[in-house]
N, C-alpha and C positions, 0 to 999 in steps of 0.2 A: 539554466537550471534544469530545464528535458533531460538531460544525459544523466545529471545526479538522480534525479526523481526513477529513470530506468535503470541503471545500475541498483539505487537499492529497493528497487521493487522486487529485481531481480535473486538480491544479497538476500534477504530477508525471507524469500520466498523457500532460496535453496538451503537457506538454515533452519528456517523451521518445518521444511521436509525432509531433513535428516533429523531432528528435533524433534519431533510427536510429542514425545512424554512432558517436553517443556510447554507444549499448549494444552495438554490435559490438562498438568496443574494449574494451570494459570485459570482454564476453563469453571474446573471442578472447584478451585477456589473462590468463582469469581473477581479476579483482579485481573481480565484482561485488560484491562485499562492502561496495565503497567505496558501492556505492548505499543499503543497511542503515544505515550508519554515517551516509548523509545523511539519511534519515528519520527515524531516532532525533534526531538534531540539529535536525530541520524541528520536532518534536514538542516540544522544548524539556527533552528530559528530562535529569534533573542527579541526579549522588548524594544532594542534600541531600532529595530528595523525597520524603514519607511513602513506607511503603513500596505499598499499593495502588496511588497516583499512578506512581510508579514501575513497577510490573507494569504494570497500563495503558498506559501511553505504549508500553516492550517489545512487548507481545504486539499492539500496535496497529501498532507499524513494523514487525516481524515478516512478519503480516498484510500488510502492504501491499509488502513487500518477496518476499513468494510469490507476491503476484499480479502483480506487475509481471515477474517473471522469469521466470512460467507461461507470461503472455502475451506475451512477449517471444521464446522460444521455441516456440510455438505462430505466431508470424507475423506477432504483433501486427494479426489479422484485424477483430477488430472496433476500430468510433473508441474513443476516451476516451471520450463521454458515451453510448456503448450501455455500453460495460462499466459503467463507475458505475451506470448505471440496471441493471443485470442484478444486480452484487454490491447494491444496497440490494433490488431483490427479492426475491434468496435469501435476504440477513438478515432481511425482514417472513418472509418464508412459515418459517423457522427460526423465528423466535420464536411465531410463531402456534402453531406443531407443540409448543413448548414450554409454550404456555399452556392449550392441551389436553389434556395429561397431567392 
């Protein structure tokens, strides 16, 4: 699931940096929500799904739904492939610090 989760971190990021005007509205509306609800769906997750599978895919759109709306509000300052490369080396140096323990 790694590979799905980075392709559309990556999908989503370079659409909605060509996209501006689709995150104002959604901002200026208040229904960012609906961008949650597309991730979760990009992710394939369904009720029937074990339950781990399940948490996973959640806490994975979640995840990608704070960071788009972080950076989104923030200015959306850095491209899509600095941020993807800055969030995978926060997650290496995260788990490094975890494997040190």
């Amino acid at each position: 699931m790694a590979k799905t989760e980075e392709y559309i971190k990556e999908a989503l990021l370079q659409y909605f940096w060509k996209n501006r005007k689709l995150l104002d509205v959604l901002f200026a509306s208040g229904q960012e929500k609906l961008l949650l609800d597309l991730i979760i769906s990009m992710l394939g997750y369904d009720e029937a799904d074990e339950n781990i599978t399940a948490y996973m895919k959640i806490a994975w759109a979640n995840f990608l739904f704070g960071l788009m709306s972080e950076w989104y509000k923030r200015g959306m300052q850095e491209k899509p492939k600095k941020l993807t490369s800055d969030v995978q080396s926060f997650f290496a140096m995260m788990w490094q610090m975890d494997e040190s323990d």
